[in-house]
C-alpha positions as CSV (number, residue, x, y, z in Angstrom):
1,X,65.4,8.9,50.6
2,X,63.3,12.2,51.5
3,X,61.4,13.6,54.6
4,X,58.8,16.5,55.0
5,X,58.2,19.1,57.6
6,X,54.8,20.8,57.8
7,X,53.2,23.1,60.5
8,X,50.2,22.3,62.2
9,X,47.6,25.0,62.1
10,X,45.3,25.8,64.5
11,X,46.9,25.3,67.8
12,X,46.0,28.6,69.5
13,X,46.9,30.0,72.3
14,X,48.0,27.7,74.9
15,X,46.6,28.6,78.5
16,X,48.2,27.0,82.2
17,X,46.6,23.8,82.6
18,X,46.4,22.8,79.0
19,X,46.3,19.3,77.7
20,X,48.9,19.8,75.0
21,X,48.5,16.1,73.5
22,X,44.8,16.6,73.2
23,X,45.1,19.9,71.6
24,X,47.9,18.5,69.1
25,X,46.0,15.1,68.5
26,X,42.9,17.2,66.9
27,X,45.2,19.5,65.1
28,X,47.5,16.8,63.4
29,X,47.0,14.2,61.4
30,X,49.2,11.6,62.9
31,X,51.3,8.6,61.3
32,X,53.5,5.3,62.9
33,X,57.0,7.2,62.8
34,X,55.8,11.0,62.8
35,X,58.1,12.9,64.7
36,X,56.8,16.5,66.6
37,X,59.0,19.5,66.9
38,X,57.2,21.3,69.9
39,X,58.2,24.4,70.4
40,X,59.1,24.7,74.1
41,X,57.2,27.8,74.4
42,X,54.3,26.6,74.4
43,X,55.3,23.6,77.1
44,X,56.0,26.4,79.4
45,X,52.6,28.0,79.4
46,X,51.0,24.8,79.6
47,X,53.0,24.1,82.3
48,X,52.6,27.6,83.6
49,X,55.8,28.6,84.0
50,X,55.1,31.9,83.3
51,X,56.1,34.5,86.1
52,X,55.9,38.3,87.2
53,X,59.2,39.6,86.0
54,X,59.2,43.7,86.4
55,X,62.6,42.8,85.8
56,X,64.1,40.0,83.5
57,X,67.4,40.5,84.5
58,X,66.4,39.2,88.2
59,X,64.8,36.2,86.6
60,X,67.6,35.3,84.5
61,X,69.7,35.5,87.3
62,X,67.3,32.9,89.2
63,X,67.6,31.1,86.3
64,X,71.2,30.6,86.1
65,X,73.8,28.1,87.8
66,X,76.9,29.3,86.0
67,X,78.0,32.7,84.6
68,X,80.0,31.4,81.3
69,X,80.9,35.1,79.7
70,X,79.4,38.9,80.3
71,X,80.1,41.2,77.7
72,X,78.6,44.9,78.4
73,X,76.8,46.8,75.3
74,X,75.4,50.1,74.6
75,X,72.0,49.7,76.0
76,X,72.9,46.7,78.5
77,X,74.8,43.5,79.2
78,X,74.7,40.0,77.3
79,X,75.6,37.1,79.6
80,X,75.7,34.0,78.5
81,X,75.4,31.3,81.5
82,X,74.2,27.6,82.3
83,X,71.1,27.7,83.6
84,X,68.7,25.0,85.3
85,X,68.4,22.8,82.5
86,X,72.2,22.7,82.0
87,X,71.8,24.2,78.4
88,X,74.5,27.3,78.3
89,X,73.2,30.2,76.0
90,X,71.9,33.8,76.2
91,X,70.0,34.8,79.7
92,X,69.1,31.6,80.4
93,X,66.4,30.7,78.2
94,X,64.4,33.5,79.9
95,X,61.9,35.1,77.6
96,X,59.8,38.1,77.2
97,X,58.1,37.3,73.8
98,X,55.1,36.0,72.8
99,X,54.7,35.9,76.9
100,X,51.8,38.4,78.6
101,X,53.1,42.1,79.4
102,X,54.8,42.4,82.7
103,X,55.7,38.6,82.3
104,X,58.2,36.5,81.5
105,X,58.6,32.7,80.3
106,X,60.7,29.9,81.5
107,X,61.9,27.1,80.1
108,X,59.8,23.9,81.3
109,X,61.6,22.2,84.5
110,X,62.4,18.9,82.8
111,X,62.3,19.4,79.1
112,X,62.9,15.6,78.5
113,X,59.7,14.9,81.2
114,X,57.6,17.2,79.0
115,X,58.6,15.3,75.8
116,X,58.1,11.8,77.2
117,X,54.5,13.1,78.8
118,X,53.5,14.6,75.5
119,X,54.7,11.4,73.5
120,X,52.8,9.1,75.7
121,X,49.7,11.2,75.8
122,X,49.7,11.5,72.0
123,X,50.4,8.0,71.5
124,X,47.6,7.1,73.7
125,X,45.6,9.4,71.8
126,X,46.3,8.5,68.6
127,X,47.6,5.0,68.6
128,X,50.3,6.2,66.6
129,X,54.4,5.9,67.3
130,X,55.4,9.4,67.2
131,X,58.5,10.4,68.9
132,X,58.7,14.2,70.5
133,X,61.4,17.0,70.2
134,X,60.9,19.7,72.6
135,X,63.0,23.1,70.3
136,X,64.2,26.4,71.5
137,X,66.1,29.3,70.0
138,X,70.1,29.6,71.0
139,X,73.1,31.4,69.1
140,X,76.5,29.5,68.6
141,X,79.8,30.9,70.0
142,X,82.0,31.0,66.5
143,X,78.5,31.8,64.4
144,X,76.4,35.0,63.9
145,X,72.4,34.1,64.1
146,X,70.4,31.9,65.7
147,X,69.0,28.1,65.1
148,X,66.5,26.1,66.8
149,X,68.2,22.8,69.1
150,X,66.4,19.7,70.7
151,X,66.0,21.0,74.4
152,X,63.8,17.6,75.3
153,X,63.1,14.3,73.9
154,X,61.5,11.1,74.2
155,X,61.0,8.1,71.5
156,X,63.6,9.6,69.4
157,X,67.2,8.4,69.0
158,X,68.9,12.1,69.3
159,X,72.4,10.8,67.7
160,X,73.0,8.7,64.3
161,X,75.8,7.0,66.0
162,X,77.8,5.9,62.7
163,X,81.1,5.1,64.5
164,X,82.4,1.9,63.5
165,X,81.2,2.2,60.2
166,X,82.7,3.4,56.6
167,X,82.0,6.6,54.6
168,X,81.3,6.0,50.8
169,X,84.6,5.6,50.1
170,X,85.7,2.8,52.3
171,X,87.3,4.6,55.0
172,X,86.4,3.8,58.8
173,X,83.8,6.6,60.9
174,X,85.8,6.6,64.4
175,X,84.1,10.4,65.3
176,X,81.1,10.9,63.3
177,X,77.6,11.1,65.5
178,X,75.5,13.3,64.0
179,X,73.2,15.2,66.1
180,X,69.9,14.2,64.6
181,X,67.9,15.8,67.0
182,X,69.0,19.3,66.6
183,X,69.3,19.0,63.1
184,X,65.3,18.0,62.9
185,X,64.7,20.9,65.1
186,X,66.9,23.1,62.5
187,X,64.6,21.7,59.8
188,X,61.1,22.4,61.6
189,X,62.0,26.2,62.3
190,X,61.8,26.6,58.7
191,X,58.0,26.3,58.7
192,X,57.3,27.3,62.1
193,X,59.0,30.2,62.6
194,X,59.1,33.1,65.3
195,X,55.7,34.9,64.1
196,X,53.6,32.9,62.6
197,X,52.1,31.5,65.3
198,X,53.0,28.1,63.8
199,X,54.0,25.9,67.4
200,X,54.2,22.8,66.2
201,X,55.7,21.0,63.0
202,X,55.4,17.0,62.2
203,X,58.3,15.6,60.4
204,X,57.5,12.7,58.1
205,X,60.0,10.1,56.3
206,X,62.7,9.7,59.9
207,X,60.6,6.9,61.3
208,X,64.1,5.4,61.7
209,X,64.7,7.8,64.4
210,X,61.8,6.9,66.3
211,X,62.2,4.4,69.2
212,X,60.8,3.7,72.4
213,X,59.5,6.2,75.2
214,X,62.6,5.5,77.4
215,X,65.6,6.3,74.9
216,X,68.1,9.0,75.9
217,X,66.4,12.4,76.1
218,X,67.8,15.7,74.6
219,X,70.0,15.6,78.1
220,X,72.4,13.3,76.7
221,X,73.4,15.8,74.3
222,X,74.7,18.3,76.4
223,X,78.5,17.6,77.1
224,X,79.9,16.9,79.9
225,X,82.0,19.5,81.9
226,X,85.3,16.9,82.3
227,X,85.0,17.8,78.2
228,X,83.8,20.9,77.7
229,X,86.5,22.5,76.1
230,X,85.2,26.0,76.0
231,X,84.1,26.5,79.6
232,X,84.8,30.0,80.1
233,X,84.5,33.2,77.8
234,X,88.1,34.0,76.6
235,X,88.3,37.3,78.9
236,X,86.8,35.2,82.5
237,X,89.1,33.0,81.6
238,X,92.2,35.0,81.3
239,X,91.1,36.6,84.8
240,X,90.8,34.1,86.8
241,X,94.3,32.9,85.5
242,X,95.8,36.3,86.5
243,X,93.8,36.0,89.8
244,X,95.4,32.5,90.0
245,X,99.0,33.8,89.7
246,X,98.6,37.1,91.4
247,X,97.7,34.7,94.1
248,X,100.4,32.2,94.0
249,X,103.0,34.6,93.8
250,X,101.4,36.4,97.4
251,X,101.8,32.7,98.8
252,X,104.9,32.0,97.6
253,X,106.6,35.3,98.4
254,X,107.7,36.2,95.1
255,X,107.7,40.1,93.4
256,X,104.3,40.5,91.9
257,X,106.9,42.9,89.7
258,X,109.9,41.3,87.6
């Protein structure tokens, strides 16, 4: 059992008002179970959520819901938040590259929208049953690096649920749901990458994955807060626990000093 990921050439640059599914239908060669790894980038300027940003700073902070952890830097400040979309990662999914001087890039308003309009336009298109996978760029909080995750989906299963069933040896799966999605996003960075000007990649040989148009989207992937375990950056969180006491202790009447 294999798969292949190739880029498509010849995609260009991608303008407000663009019909993305028409541009990728004449550039790709499409099969029944094809699946397309977008890169969200070029949603966003189709969708023109491009915007002045003199400074990026004040767009990520329009961006954001939810400071997570701010660590300052020689030459600036990293903060890692939640923004609109719920994803939590670096400023918000703000970016200046690959975007027009003086401008900035958002992230599309719905990602899983955009993927179920761009897999029903290029199944219209094509006739084929492609599923879509909307990718972006985040770091991971114990690793060093970036990858590429599913930000948006439609007609794609995003999990290989495989709970119930036994590894090779016999033994029962109670935990094991891979994350399909981001790992096929993983996969087409490899041949898309950040400079080649390479948007788009069509995965071939996962047809399994590919489903109907109204199967959870890349937002069922996102974990809820009742189980986020890692809420907070390690120095917010001792703060607002010494802000917690500190406070307690005023209310209560106790010595603040043993």
């Amino acid at each position: 059992m294999g798969f292949s990921v190739d880029g498509v050439e010849g995609i260009g640059e991608i303008e407000p008002g663009a019909d993305l599914a028409a541009i990728i239908a004449e550039a790709a060669e499409l099969d029944d179970g094809d699946i397309l790894v977008v890169t969200s980038k070029i949603v966003s300027k189709a969708e023109g959520r491009i915007v002045q940003a003199a400074d990026r700073e004040q767009a990520i902070s329009d961006e954001t819901v939810r400071v997570v952890a701010t660590r300052t830097f020689e030459g600036g400040v990293t903060r890692i938040v939640e923004n609109r979309q719920g994803i939590i990662g670096a400023a918000a999914g703000v970016d200046a590259s690959n975007a027009p001087d003086g401008t900035v890039l958002l992230l599309p308003v719905d990602p899983d929208a955009s993927a179920r309009a761009l897999a029903t336009g290029l199944r219209a298109l094509t006739g084929r049953t492609v599923g879509v996978i909307l990718s972006d760029t985040l770091g991971r909080p114990w690793r060093d690096g970036q990858t590429d995750i599913a930000i948006g989906a439609a007609g794609v299963h995003v999990f290989d649920d495989l709970r119930g069933g036994t590894d090779a040896s016999g033994k029962p799966l109670s935990v094991t749901m891979p994350c399909v999605a981001d790992e096929i996003a993983g996969a087409a960075e490899l041949v898309k990458g950040k400079s080649s000007g390479v948007p788009v990649a069509v995965v071939r040989g996962l047809g399994r994955y590919v489903g109907e148009l109204d199967l959870p989207g890349a937002r069922s992937i996102q974990r809820p807060a009742d189980r986020d375990l890692f809420r907070q950056g390690a120095d917010e969180a001792y703060d607002e626990g010494y802000r917690a006491g500190f406070e307690e202790s005023v209310a209560e009447g106790r010595p603040l000093v043993e």
